[in-house]
ROMARVEX-863803 format. One record per residue (C-alpha): residue in three letters; z, y, x. Coordinates in steps of 0.1 Angstrom, whole numbers, padded with zeros to 4 digits, always signed. Layout:
N
AlaZYX ...
//
This chain:
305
Unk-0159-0201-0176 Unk-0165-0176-0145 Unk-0150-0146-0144 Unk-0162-0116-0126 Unk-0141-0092-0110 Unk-0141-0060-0099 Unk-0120-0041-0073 Unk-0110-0002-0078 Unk-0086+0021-0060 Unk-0061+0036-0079 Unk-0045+0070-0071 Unk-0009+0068-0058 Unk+0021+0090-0063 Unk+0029+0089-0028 Unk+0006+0100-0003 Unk+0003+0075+0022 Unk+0007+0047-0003 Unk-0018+0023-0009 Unk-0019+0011-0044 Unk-0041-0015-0059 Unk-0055-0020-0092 Unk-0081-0051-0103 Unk-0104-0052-0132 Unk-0113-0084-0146 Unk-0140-0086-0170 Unk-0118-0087-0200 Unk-0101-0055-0196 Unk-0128-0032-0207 Unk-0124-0047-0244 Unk-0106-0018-0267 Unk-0088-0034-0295 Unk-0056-0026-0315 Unk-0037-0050-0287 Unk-0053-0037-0255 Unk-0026-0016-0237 Unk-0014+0007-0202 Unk+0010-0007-0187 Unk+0028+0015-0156 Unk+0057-0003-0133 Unk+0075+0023-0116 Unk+0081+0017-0079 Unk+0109+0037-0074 Unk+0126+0053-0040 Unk+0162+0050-0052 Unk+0189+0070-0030 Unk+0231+0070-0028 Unk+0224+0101-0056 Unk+0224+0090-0094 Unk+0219+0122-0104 Unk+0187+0123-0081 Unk+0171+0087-0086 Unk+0176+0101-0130 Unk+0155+0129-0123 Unk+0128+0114-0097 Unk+0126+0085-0125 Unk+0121+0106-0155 Unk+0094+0130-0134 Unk+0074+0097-0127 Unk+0078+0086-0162 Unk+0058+0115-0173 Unk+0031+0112-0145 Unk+0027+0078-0159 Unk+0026+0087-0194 Unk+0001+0116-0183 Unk-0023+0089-0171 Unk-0021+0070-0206 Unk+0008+0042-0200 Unk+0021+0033-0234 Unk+0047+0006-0220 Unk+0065+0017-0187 Unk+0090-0001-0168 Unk+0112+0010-0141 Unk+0131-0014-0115 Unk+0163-0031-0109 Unk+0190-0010-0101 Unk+0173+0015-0100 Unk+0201+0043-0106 Unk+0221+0027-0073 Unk+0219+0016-0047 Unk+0218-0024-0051 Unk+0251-0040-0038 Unk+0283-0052-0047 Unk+0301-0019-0033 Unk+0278-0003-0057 Unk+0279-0018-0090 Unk+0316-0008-0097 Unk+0313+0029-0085 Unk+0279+0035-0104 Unk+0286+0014-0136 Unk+0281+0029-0173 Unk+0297+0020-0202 Unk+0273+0020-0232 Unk+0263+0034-0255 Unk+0269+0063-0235 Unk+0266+0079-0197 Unk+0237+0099-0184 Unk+0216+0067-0174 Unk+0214+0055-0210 Unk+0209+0093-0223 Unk+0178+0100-0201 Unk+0164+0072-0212 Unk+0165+0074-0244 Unk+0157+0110-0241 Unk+0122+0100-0227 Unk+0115+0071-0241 Unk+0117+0097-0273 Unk+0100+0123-0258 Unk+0070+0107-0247 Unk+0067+0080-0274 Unk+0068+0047-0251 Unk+0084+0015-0251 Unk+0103+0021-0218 Unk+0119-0011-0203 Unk+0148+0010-0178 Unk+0150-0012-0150 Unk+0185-0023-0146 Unk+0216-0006-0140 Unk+0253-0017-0138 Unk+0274-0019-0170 Unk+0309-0017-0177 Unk+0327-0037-0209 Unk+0358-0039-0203 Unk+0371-0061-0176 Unk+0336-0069-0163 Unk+0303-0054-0150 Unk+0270-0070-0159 Unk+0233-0064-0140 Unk+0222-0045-0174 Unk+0181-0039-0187 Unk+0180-0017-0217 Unk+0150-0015-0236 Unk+0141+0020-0257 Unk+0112+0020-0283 Unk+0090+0057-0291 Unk+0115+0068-0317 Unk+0142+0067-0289 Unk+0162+0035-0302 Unk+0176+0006-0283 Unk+0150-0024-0288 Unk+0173-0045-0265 Unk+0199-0053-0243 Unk+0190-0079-0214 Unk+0221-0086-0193 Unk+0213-0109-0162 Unk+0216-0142-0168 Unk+0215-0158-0136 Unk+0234-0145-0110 Unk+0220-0134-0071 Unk+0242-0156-0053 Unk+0218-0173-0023 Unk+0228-0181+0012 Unk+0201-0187+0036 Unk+0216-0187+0071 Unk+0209-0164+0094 Unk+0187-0141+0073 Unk+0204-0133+0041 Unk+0238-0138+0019 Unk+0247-0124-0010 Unk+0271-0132-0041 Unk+0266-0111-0073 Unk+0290-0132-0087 Unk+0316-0110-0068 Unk+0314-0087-0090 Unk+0292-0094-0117 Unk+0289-0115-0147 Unk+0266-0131-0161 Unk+0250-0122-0199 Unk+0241-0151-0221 Unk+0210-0139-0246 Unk+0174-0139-0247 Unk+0160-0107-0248 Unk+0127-0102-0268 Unk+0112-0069-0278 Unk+0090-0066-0306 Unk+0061-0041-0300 Unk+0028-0032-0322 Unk+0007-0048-0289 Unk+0029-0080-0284 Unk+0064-0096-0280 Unk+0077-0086-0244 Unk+0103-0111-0228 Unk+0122-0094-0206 Unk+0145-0110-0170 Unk+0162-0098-0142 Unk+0149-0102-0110 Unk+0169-0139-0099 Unk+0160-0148-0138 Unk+0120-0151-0130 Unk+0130-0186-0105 Unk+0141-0204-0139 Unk+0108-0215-0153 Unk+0127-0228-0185 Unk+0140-0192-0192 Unk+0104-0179-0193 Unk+0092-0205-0215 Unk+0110-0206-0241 Unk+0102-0165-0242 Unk+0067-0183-0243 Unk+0079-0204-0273 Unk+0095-0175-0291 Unk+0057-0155-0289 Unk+0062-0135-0260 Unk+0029-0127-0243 Unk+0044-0107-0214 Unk+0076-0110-0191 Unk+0087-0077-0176 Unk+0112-0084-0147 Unk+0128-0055-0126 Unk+0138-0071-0091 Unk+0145-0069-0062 Unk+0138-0096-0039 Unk+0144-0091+0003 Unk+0127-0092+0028 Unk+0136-0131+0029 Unk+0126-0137-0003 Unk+0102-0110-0012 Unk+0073-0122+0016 Unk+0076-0154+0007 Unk+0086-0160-0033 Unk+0076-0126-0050 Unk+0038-0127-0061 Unk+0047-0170-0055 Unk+0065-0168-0088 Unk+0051-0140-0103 Unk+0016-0159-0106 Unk+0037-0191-0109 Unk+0051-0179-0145 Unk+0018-0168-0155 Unk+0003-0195-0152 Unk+0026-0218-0165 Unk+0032-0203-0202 Unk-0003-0184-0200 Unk+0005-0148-0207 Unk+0008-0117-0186 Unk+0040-0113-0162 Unk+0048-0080-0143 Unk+0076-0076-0116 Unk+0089-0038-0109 Unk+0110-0035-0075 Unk+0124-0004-0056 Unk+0103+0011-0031 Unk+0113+0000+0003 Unk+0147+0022+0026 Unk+0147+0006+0057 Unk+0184+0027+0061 Unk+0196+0011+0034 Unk+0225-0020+0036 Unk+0198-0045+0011 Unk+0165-0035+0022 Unk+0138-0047-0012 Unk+0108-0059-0007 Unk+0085-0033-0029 Unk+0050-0043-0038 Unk+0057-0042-0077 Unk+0032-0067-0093 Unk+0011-0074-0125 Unk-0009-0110-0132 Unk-0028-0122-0159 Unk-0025-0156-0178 Unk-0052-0170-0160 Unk-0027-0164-0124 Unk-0046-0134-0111 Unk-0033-0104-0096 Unk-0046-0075-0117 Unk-0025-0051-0098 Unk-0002-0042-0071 Unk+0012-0021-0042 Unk+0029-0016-0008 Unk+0061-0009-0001 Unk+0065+0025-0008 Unk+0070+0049-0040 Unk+0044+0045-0061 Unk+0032+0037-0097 Unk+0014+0005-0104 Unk-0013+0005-0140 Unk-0024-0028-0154 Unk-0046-0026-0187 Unk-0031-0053-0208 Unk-0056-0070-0231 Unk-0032-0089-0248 Unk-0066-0113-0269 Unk-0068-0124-0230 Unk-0036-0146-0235 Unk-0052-0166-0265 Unk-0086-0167-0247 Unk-0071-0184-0215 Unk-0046-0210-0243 Unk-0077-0219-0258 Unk-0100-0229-0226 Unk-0071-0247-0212 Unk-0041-0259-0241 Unk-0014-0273-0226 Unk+0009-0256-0248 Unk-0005-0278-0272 Unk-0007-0312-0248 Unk+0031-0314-0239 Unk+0046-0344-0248 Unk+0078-0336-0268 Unk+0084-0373-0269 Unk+0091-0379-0230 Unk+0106-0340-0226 Unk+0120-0308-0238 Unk+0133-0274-0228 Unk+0158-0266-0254 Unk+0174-0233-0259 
//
């Protein structure tokens, strides 16, 4: 099967941003399953009080250009770093982080997937995704489940595990368009993590992250395309926009691919919005011409839960 594809620009919320959005030739199809999708490439500052208020702003512009399911990215309320995370965490159900959430995810009648932020219970802080549905309740709580602790010399080190802990749950959100899967950032380098979201009928991973610029250049749209492929359903990856000032400098150009590995959209480093249009029959389309869901061999291997 060819497929033709078309390249459009796509207006940015920052000026001298260049955001990028690709049309294949299944998007145009309307049915009950076809969907906006807006990834929020967010400028996040040392101000909470700020990066709540810039984030809910964008929200709307996104929901003002027809986005239905809007995510924002990791951390996106702090600064991301282990002096951070203690100084900025919440303790749920409560805090103004989870409140303007919830407020907006009400008030604009989306499923809003809120990044990350850090969460207090107890004794311990956790690297915390909450998911809000239109009617303004929790659809989900996605604690990180593999922990950022990577040390390539000379370029980059850094331990999560200093501070954080790490969650133990799948984290699957039932919507009227699909089953959404959603991991943290380090989560998206486990491939068995992302199929067995795959297995449980999830036809699109959402991860806030924030890879480096180590990582990011290298490994971002590697394993973005690299999930995709591999379970055959739509994966998006929401990061920070790039502060060169700042002590862990992300990456940026927030990402959507398709199930058949194709970058349907994406941007640069700065604050922007990225839009996919999700046509969700595009997942079964791409099972069918190629079924290796239904050619493993159980007999010689398994990824168990």
């Amino acid at each position: 099967l060819m497929l033709v594809r078309s390249v459009s620009s796509l207006k940015s919320t920052h000026r001298n941003t260049r955001t990028r959005q690709f049309t294949s030739a299944h998007s145009h199809m309307t049915t009950p399953t076809s969907f906006k999708f807006a990834g929020i490439q967010l400028a996040v500052t040392a101000d909470k009080e700020q990066n709540l208020s810039n984030a809910r702003k964008l929200i709307g512009e996104a929901v003002k250009n027809g986005a239905k399911v809007v995510a924002l990215p990791e951390c996106f309320n702090c600064p991301y770093g282990n002096t951070f995370f203690p100084a900025y965490a919440e303790t749920l159900p409560v805090g103004p982080t989870f409140e303007m959430l919830q407020q907006v995810a009400k008030e604009h009648q989306i499923y809003l997937i809120g990044g990350s932020f850090p969460e207090k219970d107890e004794d311990k802080l956790f690297n915390t995704s909450l998911t809000f549905g239109p009617d303004g309740q929790v659809l989900g709580k996605h604690r990180k489940v593999h922990l950022f602790d990577i040390d390539v010399p000379g370029k980059i080190r850094f331990v999560e595990s200093e501070t954080l802990s790490p969650g133990s749950d799948f984290t699957v959100i039932d919507t009227e368009f699909c089953k959404i899967g959603v991991g943290i950032c380090y989560d998206i380098r486990f491939a068995e993590l992302a199929q067995i979201y795959q297995r449980k009928g999830c036809q699109f991973l959402i991860y806030p992250g924030a890879f480096n610029m180590t990582t990011g250049p290298a490994h971002w749209e590697l394993l973005q395309r690299a999930r995709a492929i591999d379970n055959q359903l739509f994966v998006a990856a929401v990061s920070p926009a790039r502060d060169n000032e700042a002590g862990y400098v992300a990456w940026g150009h927030s990402t959507v691919v398709d199930p058949w590995g194709t970058v349907i959209a994406t941007t640069d480093e700065n604050q922007s919005i990225v839009y996919a249009d999700i046509n969700i029959d595009y997942v079964s389309q791409v099972r069918d011409q190629i079924p290796v869901t239904k050619q493993r061999r159980p007999d010689l291997y398994e990824v168990k839960e």
